[in-house]
matplotlib code that plots the C-alpha trace (Angstrom):
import matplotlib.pyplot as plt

x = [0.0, 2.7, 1.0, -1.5, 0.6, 2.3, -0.8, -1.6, 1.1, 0.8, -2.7, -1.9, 0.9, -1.1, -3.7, -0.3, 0.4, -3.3, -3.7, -0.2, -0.6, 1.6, -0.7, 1.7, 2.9, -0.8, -2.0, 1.3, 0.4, -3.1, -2.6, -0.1, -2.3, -5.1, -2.7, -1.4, -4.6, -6.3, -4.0, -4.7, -8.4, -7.4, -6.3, -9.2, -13.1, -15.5, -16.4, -13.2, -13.5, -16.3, -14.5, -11.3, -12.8, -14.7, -11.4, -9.4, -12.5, -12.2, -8.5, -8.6, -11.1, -9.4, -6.3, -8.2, -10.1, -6.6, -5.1, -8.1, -8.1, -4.1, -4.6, -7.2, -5.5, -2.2, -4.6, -6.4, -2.7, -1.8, -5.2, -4.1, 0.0, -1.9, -4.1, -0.9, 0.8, -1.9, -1.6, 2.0, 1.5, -1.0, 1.1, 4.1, 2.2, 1.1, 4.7, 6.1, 2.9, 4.5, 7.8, 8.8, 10.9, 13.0, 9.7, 8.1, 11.7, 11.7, 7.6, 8.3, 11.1, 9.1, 5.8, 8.7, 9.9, 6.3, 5.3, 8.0, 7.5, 3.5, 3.3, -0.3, -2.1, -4.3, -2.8, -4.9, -3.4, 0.2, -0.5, -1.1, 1.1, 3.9, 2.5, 2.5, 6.1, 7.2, 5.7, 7.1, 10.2, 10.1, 9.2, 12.0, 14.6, 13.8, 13.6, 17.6, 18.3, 18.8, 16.5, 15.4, 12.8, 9.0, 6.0, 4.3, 1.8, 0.3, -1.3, -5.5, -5.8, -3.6, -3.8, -6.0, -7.1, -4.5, -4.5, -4.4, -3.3, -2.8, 0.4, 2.1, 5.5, 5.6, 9.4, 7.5, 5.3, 2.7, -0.9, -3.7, -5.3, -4.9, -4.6, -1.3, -0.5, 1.2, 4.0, 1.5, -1.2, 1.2, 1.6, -1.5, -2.0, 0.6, -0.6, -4.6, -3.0, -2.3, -6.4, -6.2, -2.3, -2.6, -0.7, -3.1, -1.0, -2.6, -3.2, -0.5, 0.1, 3.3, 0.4, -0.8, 2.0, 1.7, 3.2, 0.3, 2.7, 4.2, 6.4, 3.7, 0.0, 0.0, -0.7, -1.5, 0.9, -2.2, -2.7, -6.4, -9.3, -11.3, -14.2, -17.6, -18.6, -21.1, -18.7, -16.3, -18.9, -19.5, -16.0, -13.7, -11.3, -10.0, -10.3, -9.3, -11.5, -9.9, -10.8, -14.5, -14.8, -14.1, -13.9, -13.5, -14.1, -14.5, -17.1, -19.6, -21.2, -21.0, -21.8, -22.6, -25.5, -27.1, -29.8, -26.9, -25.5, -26.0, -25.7, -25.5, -24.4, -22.2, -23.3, -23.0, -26.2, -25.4, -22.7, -24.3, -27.0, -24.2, -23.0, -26.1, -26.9, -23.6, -24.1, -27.5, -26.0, -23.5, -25.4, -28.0, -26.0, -22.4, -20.9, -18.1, -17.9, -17.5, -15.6, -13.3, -11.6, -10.8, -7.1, -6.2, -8.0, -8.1, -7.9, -11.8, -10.6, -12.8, -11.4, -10.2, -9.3, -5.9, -4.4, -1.7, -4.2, -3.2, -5.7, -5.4, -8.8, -8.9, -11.1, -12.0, -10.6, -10.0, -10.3, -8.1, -8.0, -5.8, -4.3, -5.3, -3.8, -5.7, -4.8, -8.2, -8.7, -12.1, -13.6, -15.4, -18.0, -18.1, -21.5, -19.8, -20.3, -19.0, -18.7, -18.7, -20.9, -20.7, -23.0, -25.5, -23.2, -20.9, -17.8, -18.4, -15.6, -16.2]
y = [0.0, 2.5, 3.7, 5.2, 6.3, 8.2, 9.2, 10.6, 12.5, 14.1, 15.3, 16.6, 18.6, 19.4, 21.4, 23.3, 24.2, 25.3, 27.7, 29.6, 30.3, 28.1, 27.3, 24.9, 22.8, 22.1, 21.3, 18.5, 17.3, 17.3, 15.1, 12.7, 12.1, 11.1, 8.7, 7.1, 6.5, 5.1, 2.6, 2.1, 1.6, -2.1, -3.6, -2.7, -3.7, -2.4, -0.7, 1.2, 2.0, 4.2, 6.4, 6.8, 7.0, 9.9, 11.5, 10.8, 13.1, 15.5, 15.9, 15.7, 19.1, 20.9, 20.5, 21.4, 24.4, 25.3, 25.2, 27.2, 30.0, 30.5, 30.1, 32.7, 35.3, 34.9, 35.6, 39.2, 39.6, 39.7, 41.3, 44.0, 44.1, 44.7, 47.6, 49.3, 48.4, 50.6, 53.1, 53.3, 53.7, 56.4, 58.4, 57.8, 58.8, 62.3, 62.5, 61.6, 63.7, 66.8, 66.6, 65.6, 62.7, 62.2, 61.8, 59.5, 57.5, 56.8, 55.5, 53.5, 51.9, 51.5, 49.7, 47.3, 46.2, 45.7, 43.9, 41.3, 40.3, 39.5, 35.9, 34.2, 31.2, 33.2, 33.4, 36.6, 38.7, 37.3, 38.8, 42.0, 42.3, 41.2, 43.4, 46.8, 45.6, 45.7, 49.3, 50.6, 49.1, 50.3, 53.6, 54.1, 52.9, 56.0, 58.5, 57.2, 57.1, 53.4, 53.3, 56.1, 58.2, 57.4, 58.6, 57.8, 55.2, 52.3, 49.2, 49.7, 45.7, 46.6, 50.4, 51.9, 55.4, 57.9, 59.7, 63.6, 65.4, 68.6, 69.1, 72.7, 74.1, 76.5, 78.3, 80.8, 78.1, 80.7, 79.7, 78.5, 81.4, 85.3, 86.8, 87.4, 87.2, 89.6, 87.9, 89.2, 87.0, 84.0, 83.8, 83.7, 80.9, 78.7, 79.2, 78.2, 75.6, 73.4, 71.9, 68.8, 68.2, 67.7, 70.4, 71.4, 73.5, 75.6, 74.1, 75.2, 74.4, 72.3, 69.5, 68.9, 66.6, 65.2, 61.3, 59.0, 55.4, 53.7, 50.3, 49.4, 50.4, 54.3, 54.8, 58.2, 59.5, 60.7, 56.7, 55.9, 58.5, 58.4, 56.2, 57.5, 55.4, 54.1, 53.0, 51.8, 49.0, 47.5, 48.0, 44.7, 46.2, 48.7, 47.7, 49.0, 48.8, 45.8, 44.1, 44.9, 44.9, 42.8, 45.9, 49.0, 52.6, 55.9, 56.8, 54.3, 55.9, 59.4, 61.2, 61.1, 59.7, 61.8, 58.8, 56.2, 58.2, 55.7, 57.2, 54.3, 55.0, 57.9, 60.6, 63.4, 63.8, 67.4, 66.0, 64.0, 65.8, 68.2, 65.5, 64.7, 68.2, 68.5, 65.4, 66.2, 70.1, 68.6, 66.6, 69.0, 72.0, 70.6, 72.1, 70.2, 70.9, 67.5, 65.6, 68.4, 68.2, 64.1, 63.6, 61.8, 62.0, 60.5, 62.7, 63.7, 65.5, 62.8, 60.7, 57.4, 54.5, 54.5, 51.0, 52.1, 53.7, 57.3, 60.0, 64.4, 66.0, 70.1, 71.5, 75.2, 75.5, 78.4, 80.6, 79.0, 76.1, 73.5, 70.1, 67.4, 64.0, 61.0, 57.0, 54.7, 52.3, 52.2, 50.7, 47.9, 46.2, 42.5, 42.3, 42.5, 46.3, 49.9, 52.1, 55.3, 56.6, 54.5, 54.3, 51.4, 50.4, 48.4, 49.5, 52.7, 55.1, 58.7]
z = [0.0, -0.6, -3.0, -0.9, 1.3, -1.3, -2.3, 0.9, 1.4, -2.6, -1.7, 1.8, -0.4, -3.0, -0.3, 1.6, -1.9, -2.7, 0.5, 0.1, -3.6, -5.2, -8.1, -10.3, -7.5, -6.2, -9.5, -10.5, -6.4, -7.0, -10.2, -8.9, -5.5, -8.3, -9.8, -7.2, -5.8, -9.0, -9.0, -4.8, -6.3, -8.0, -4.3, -2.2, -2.0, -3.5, -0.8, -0.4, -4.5, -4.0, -2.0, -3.5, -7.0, -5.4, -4.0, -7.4, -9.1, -6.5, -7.1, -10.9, -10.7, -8.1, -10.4, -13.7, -11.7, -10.3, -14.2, -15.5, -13.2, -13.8, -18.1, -16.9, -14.9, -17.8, -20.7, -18.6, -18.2, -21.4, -23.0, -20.5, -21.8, -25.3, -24.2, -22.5, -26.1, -27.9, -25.4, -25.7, -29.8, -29.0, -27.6, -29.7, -32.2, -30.9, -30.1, -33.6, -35.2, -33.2, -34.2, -30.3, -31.8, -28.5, -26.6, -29.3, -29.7, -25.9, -26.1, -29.2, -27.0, -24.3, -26.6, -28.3, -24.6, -23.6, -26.6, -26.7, -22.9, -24.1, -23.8, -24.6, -26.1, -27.8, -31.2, -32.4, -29.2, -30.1, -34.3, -32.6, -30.1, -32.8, -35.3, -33.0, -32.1, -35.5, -36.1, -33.5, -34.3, -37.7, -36.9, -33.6, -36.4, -39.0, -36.0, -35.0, -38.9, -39.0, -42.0, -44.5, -43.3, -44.4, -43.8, -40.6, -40.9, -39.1, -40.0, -40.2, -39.0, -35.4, -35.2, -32.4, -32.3, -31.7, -28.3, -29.0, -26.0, -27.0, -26.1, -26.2, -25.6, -22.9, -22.1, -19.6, -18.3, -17.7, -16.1, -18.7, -19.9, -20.9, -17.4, -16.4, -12.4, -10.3, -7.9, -5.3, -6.7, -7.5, -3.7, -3.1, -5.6, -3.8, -0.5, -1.8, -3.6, -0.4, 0.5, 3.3, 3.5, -0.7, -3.1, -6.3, -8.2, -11.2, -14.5, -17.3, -20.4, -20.0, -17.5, -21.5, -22.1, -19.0, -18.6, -18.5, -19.0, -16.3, -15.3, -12.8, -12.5, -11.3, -7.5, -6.7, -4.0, -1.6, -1.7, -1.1, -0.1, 3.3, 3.0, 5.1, 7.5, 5.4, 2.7, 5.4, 6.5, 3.4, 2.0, 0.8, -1.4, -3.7, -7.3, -10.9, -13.5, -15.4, -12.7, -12.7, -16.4, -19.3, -21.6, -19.5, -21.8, -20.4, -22.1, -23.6, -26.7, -28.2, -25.4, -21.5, -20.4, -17.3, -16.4, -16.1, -12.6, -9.7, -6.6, -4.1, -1.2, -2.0, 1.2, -1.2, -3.1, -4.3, -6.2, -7.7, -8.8, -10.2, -12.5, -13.9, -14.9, -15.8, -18.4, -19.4, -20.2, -22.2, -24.3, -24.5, -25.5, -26.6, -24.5, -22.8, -19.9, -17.8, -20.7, -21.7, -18.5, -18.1, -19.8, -21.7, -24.7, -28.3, -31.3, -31.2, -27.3, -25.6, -22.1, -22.8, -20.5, -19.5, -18.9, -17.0, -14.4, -14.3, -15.3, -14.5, -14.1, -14.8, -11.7, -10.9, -7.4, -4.9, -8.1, -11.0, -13.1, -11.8, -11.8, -10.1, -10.3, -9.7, -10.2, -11.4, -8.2, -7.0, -3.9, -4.2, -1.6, -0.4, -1.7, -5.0, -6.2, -6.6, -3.1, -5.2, -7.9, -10.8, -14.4, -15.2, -18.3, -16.2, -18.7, -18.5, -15.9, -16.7]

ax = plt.figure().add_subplot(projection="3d")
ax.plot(x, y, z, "-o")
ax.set_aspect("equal")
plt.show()
């Protein structure tokens, strides 16, 4: 019966392994317990067959659960290293567009290292990730003179839609907007600019080319907000989007939508109402005056989901335009939904 003792000690392996994380080890211990005790099955009663047939089954689909969920969480990986990929070729494009070939050079770079550490079985994510790889790789070349200089182009089968931020050179760095301020006034703007321990400096033109990429998924430095008390009994977790939703957009559709606002429990009706004015105002009138202010944006100046998790939001506060930073996580409730306001379409951020 060594065998079953072997057996034994696989599966009492296999559940160490399942409880600390250690997916691939669990899954070969899982298999082998199975084995070993499929075999076991041949030299007992009939009795005894029953159960350990039922044990070998319960092993086999822990193992093949096990397997599933990891092929799941590497494919969402990689469907996410693509969207970054995009992102990155947004931007080098805007760049390249510009004539900022140093900027666009170092995101090329940067979308050809990211591309070529994509691994996935899905064959129709590799063609694109291998396709935006060679673009960029094409196009990085021409800017260091490697190859002879062509027109810019991209692929229609792998391109996405070019991010447009606007940028603008600014040597004087003045504040957004005609008026010029006295060094009286600047003062004044630094000291308002410091609300709750948190430093919102003005809006200028140089925050247009802000840096929306990163190595790792953007945290913003204030780390997470205070919850109400309200939110604080129901919370679980702080979530991205990605993680909520299988295609996550800014915007879904042309335009805002005022009657998808959910207020849950958010304490702050005011706000809220604020927003859906807001939206219905802006689809009413075109006027943007809610989507205007979400960066970044594609060419037609509308928000768009940022992969990497970083987003700047232009608010009118203590008397000027200015910047505020934010990163995308969200908390999330144990009764599986959003602690903040949040729209019906459940891939839709704005």
């Amino acid at each position: 019966m060594s065998d079953f003792v072997n057996a034994t000690e696989a599966a009492s392996l296999a559940v160490q392994f399942d409880q600390t994380g250690q997916t691939d080890k669990a899954v070969e211990c899982y298999r082998t317990a199975a084995r070993l005790l499929d075999r076991v099955c041949h030299q007992v009663s009939s009795e005894k067959q029953i159960e350990f047939r039922r044990k070998v089954k319960e092993y086999l689909e822990r193992a093949t659960r096990l397997q599933e969920q990891k092929d799941g969480a590497q494919q969402e990986e990689s469907i996410r290293n693509l969207q970054k990929c995009y992102f990155l070729m947004q931007q080098a494009l805007d760049a390249d567009e510009a004539n900022l070939k140093d900027l666009a050079l170092q995101l090329y770079t940067q979308a050809v290292e990211l591309a070529v550490s994509v691994k996935s079985s899905d064959p129709d994510v590799m063609t694109k990730v291998k396709g935006l790889a060679a673009q960029a790789l094409d196009r990085a070349e021409e800017i260091k003179g490697i190859k002879k200089m062509g027109a810019l182009s991209i692929t229609p089968g792998v391109s996405p839609n070019r991010v447009h931020l606007q940028r603008e050179q600014s040597v004087h760095l003045k504040v957004s907007g005609k008026q010029v301020y006295t060094e009286e006034e600047k003062e004044v703007l630094r000291t308002t600019s410091n609300i709750n321990n948190n430093c919102f400096l003005p809006f200028m033109e140089v925050d247009l080319s802000e840096k929306f990429q990163y190595a790792l998924p953007f945290e913003d430095r204030a780390s997470e907000l205070k919850l109400s008390s309200k939110q604080a009994k129901e919370f679980q977790c702080w979530v991205r989007p990605h993680e909520v939703s299988s295609d996550p957009k800014m915007i879904a559709g042309d335009d805002l939508d005022f009657f998808s606002i959910k207020q849950t429990i958010v304490s702050d009706c005011s706000f809220v109402a604020s927003l859906a004015v807001s939206a219905l105002y802006e689809r009413r009138f075109n006027k943007k005056i809610i989507t205007s202010i979400i960066y970044p944006k594609n060419k037609n100046k509308q928000p768009v989901y940022n992969p990497f998790g970083k987003y700047m939001v232009k608010l009118h506060l203590n008397g000027v335009r200015r910047k505020v930073i934010i990163d995308d996580r969200l908390p999330y409730s144990k009764y599986g939904r959003l602690l903040c306001s949040y729209s019906s379409n459940k891939n839709e951020f704005w």
